[in-house]
C-alpha positions as a Markdown table, in Angstrom:
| # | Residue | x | y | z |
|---|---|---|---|---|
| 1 | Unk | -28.7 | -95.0 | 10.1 |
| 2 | Unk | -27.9 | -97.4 | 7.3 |
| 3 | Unk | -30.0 | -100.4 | 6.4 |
| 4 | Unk | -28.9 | -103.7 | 7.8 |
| 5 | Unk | -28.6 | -105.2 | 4.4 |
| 6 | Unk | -26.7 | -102.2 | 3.5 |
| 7 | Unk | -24.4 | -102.4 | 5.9 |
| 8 | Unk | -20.1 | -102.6 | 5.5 |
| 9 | Unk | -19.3 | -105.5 | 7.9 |
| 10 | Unk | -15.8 | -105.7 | 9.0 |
| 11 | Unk | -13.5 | -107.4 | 11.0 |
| 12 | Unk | -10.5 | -105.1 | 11.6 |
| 13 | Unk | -6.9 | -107.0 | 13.0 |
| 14 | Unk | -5.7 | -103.7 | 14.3 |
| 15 | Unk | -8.3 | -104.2 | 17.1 |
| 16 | Unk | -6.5 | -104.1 | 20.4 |
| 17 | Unk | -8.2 | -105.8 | 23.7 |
| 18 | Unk | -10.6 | -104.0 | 26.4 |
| 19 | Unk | -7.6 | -103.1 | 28.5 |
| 20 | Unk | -5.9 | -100.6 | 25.4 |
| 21 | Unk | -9.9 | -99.1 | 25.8 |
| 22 | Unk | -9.7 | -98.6 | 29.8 |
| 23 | Unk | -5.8 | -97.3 | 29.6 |
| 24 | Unk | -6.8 | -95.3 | 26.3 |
| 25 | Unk | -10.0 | -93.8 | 28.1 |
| 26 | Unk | -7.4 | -93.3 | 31.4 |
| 27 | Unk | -5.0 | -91.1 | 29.4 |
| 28 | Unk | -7.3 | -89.1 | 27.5 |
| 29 | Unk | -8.9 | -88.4 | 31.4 |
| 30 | Unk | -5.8 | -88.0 | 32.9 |
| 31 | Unk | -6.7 | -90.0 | 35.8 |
| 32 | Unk | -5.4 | -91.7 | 38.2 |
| 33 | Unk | -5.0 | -95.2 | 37.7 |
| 34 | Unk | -5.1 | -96.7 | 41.3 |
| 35 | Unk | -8.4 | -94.1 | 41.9 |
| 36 | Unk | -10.5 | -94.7 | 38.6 |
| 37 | Unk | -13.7 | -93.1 | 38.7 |
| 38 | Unk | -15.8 | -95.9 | 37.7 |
| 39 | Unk | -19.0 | -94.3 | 37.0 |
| 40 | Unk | -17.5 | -91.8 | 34.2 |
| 41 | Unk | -15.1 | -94.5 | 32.7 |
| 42 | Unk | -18.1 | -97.5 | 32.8 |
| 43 | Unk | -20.2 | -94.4 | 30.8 |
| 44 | Unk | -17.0 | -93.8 | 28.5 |
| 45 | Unk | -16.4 | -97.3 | 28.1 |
| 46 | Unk | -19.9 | -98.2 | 27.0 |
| 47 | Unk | -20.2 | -95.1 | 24.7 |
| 48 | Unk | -17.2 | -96.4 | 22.8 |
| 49 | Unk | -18.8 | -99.8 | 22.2 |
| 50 | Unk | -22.2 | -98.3 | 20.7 |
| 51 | Unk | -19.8 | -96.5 | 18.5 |
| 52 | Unk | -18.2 | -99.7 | 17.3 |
| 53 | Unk | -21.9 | -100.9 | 16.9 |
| 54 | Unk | -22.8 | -98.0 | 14.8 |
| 55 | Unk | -19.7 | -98.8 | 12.8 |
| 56 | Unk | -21.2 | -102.0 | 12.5 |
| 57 | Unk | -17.3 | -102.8 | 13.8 |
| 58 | Unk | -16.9 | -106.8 | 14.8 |
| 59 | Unk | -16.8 | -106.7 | 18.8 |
| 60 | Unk | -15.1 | -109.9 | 20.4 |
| 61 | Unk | -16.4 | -111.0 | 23.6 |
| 62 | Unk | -14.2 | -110.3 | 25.8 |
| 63 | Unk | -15.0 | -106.5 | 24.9 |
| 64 | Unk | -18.8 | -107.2 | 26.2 |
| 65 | Unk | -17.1 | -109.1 | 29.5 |
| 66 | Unk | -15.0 | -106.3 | 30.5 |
| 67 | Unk | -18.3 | -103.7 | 30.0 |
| 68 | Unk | -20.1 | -106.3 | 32.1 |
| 69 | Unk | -17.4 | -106.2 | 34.8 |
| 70 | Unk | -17.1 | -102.4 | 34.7 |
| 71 | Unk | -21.0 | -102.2 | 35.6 |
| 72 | Unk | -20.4 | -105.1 | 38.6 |
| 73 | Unk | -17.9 | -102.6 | 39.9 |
| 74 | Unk | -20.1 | -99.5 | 39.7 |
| 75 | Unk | -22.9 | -101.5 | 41.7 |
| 76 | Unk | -19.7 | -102.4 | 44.8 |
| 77 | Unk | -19.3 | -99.4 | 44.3 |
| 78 | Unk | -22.6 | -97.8 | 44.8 |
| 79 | Unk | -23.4 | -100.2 | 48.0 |
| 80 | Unk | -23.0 | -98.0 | 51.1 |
| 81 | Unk | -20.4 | -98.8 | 53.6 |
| 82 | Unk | -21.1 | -100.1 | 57.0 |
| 83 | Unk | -19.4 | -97.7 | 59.5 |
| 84 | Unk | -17.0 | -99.3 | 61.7 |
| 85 | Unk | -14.0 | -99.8 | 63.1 |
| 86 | Unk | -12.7 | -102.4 | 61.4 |
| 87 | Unk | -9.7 | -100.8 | 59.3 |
| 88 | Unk | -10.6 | -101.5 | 55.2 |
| 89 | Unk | -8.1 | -104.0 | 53.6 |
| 90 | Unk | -6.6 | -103.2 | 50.3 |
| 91 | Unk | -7.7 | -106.2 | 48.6 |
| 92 | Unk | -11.7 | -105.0 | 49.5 |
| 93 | Unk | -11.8 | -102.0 | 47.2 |
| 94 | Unk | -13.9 | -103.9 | 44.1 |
| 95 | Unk | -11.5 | -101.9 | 41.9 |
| 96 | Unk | -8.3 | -103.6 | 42.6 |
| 97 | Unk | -8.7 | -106.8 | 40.4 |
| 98 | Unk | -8.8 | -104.4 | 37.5 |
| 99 | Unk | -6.2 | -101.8 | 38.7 |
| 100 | Unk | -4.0 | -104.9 | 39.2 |
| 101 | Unk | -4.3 | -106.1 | 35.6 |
| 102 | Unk | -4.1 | -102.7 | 34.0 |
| 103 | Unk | -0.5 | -101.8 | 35.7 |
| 104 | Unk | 0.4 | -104.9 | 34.2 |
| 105 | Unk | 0.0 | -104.7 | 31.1 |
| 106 | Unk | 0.5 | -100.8 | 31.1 |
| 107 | Unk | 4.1 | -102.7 | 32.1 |
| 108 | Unk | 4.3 | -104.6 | 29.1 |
| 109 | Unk | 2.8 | -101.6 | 27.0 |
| 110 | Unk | 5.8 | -99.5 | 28.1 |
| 111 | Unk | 8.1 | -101.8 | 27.8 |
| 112 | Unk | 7.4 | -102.3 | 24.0 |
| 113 | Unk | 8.0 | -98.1 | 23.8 |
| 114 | Unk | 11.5 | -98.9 | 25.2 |
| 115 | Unk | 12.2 | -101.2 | 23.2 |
| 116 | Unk | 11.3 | -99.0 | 20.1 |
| 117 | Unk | 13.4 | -96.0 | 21.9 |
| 118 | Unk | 16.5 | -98.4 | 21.9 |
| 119 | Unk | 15.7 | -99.3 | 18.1 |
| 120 | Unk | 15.8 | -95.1 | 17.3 |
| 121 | Unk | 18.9 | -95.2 | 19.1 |
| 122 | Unk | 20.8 | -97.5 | 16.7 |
| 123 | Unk | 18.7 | -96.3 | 13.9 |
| 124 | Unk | 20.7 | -92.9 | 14.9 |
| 125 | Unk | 24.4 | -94.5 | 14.4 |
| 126 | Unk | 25.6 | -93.5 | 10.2 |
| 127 | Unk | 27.0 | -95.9 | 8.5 |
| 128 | Unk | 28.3 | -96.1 | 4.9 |
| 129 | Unk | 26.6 | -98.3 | 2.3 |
| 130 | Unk | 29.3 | -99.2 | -0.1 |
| 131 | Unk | 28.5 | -98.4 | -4.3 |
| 132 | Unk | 29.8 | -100.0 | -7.6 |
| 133 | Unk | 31.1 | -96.8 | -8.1 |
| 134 | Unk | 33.4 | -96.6 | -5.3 |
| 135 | Unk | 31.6 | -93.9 | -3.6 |
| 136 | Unk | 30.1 | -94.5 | -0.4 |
| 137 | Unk | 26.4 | -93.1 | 0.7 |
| 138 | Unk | 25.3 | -91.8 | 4.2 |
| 139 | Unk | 22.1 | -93.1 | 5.2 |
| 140 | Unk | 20.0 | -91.1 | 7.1 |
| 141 | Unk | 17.9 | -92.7 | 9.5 |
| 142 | Unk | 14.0 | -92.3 | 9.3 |
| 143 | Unk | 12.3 | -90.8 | 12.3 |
| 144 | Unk | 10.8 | -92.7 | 15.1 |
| 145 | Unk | 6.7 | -92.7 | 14.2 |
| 146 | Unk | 4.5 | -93.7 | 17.4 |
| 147 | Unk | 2.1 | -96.8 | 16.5 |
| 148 | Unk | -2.1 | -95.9 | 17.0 |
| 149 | Unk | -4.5 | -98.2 | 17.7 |
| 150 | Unk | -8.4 | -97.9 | 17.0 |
| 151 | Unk | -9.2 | -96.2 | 19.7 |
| 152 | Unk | -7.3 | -93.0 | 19.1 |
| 153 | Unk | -9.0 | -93.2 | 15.6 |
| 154 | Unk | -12.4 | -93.6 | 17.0 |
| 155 | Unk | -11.7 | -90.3 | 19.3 |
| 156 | Unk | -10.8 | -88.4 | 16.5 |
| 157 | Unk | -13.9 | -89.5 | 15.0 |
| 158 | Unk | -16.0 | -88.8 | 17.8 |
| 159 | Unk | -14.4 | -85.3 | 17.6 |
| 160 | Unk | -15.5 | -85.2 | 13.8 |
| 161 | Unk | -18.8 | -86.6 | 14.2 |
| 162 | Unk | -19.5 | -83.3 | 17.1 |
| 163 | Unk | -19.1 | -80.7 | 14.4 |
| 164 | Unk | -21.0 | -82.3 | 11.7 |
| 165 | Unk | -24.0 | -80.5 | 10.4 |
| 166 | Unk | -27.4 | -82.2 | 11.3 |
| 167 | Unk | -27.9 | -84.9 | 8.8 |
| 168 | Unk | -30.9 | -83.8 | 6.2 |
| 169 | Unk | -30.2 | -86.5 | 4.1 |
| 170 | Unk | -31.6 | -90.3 | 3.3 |
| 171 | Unk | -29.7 | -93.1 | 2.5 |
| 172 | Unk | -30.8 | -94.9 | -0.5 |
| 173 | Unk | -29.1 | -97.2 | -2.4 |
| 174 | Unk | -27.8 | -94.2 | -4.6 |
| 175 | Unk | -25.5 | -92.7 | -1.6 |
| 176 | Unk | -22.2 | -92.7 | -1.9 |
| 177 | Unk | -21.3 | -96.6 | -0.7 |
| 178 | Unk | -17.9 | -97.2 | 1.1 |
| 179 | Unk | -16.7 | -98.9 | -2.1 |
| 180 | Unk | -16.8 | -95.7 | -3.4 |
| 181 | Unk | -15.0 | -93.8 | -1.0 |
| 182 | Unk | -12.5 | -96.0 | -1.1 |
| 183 | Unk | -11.4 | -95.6 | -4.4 |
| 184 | Unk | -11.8 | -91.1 | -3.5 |
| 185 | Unk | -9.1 | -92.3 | -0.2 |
| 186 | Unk | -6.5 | -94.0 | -2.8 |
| 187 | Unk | -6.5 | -91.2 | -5.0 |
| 188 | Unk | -5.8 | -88.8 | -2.3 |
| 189 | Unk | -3.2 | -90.9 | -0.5 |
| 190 | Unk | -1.5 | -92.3 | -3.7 |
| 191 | Unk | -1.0 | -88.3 | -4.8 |
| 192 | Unk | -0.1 | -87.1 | -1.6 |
| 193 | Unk | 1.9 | -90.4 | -0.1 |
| 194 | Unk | 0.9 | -89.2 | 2.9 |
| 195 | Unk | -1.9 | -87.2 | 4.7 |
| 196 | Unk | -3.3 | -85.7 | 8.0 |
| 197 | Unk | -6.3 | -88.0 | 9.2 |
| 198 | Unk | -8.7 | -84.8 | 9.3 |
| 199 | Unk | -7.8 | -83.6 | 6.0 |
| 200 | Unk | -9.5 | -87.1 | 4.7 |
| 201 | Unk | -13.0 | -85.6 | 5.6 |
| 202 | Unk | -14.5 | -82.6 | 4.0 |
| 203 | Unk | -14.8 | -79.7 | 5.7 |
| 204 | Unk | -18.6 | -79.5 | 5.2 |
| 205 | Unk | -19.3 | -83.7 | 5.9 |
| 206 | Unk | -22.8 | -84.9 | 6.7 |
| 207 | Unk | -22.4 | -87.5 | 9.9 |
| 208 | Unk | -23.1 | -90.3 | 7.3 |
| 209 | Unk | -20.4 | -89.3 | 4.8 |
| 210 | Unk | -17.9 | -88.8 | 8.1 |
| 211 | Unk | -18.8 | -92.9 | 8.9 |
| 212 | Unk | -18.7 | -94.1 | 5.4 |
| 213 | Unk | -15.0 | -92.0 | 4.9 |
| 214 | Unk | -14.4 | -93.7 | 8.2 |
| 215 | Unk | -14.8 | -96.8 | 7.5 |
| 216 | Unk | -13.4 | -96.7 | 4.0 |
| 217 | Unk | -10.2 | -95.7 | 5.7 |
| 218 | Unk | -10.3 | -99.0 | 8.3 |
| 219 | Unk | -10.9 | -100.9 | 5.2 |
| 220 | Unk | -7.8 | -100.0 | 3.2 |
| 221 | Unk | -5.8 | -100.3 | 6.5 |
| 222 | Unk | -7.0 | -103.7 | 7.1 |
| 223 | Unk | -5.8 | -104.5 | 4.0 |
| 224 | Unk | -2.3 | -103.0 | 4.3 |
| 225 | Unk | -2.6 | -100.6 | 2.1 |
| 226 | Unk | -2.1 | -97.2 | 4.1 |
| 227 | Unk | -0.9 | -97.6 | 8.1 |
| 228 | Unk | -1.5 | -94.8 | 10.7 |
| 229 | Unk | 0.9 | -93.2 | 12.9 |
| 230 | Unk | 1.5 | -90.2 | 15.1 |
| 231 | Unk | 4.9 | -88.5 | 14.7 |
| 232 | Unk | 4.8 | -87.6 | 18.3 |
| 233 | Unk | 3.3 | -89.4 | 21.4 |
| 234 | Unk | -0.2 | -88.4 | 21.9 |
| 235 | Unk | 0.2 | -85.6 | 18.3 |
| 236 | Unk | -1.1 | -85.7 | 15.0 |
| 237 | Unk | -2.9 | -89.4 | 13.2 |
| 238 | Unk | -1.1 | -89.3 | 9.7 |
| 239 | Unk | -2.4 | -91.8 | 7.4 |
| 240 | Unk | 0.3 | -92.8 | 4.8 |
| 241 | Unk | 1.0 | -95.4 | 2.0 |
| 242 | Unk | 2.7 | -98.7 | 3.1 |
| 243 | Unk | 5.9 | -98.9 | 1.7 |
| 244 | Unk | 6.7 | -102.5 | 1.1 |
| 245 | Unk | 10.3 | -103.5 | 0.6 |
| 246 | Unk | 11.3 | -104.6 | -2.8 |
């Protein structure tokens, strides 16, 4: 564990809110949205936050509310249930506040996909760029890339962190600093324009060079220098150079 007054604070903008986490944790499930299994996803849910604590990752409020409403709902849940009668309204499963607001902003979610599907559509149509030279070019359009948020990077560092040897090491002052990495991530990337997200750790990574490498990645993506993509839903995470237009 690094020192506090070591520590790499940082705020990153490509957070998304607790309801990318509960849909994210859903997905990688493959559960059932209107029959969540609150117990596992509350354990998931909470797991990801100490992560984002280890990371020493900036955690807004309402990511704390929505762990403290997840444990409400596991203790409805746990209650036992009065046998009667009396047939059990829909609105009296304590999971239907939350089921509600996650189909509707799964909505929205998918609705932004379309919208990128209709944009790779047109992007599709050729059209000729005319030249001083009287010749005319065929652009080809650039393949659709799939967006990734934070969570899908912390997952593949999760996986990471699991095969890592058993750290033997201490961190002094003298270990490698995120500064450092850094400048090791721009050299790769600016050579390579663009790279696999694995392929940024080495094969043989303590758990603390994994974090640091980690975090030196979210730095240089808060900063715009590198974004990170899938080239299929749910593949790959490339990481590649930001191409800004001229």
């Amino acid at each position: 564990m690094v020192a506090d007054s070591q520590r790499y604070h940082i705020t990153l903008p490509i957070f998304q809110g607790p309801l990318d986490l509960l849909l994210h944790l859903i997905r990688e499930n493959k559960i059932d949205i209107y029959d969540i299994p609150i117990s596992i996803i509350t354990k998931q849910y909470l797991d990801y936050i100490e992560i984002m604590k280890e990371l020493n990752l900036e955690i807004a409020a309402e990511f704390i509310a929505m762990a403290a409403t997840l444990i409400y709902i596991k203790s409805r849940m746990l209650l036992p249930v009065e046998n009667t009668d009396t047939t059990i309204l829909e609105g009296e499963d304590p999971r239907a506040d939350l089921v509600n607001q996650l189909l509707q902003y799964q909505a929205y979610k998918e609705a932004s996909i379309t919208m990128r599907q209709r944009e790779e559509i047109w992007s599709n149509i050729f059209y000729r760029v005319y030249k001083d030279n009287n010749e005319y070019q065929i652009l080809e359009p650039e393949p659709l890339l799939f967006d990734i948020n934070v969570f899908d990077l912390l997952t593949s560092l999760k996986k990471l962190i699991a095969k890592a040897p058993p750290d033997s090491m201490v961190v002094t002052r003298e270990t490698l600093t995120v500064k450092d990495k850094i400048n090791h991530l721009l050299d790769i990337i600016h050579e390579k324009n663009v790279v696999e997200f694995e392929a940024l750790f080495d094969a043989d990574a303590s758990k603390i060079d994994i974090i640091i490498t980690f975090l030196a990645l979210l730095e240089i993506m808060r900063l715009h220098i590198v974004i990170a993509y899938q080239d299929n839903l749910w593949g790959r995470i490339w990481i590649k150079k930001h191409d800004y237009p001229h």
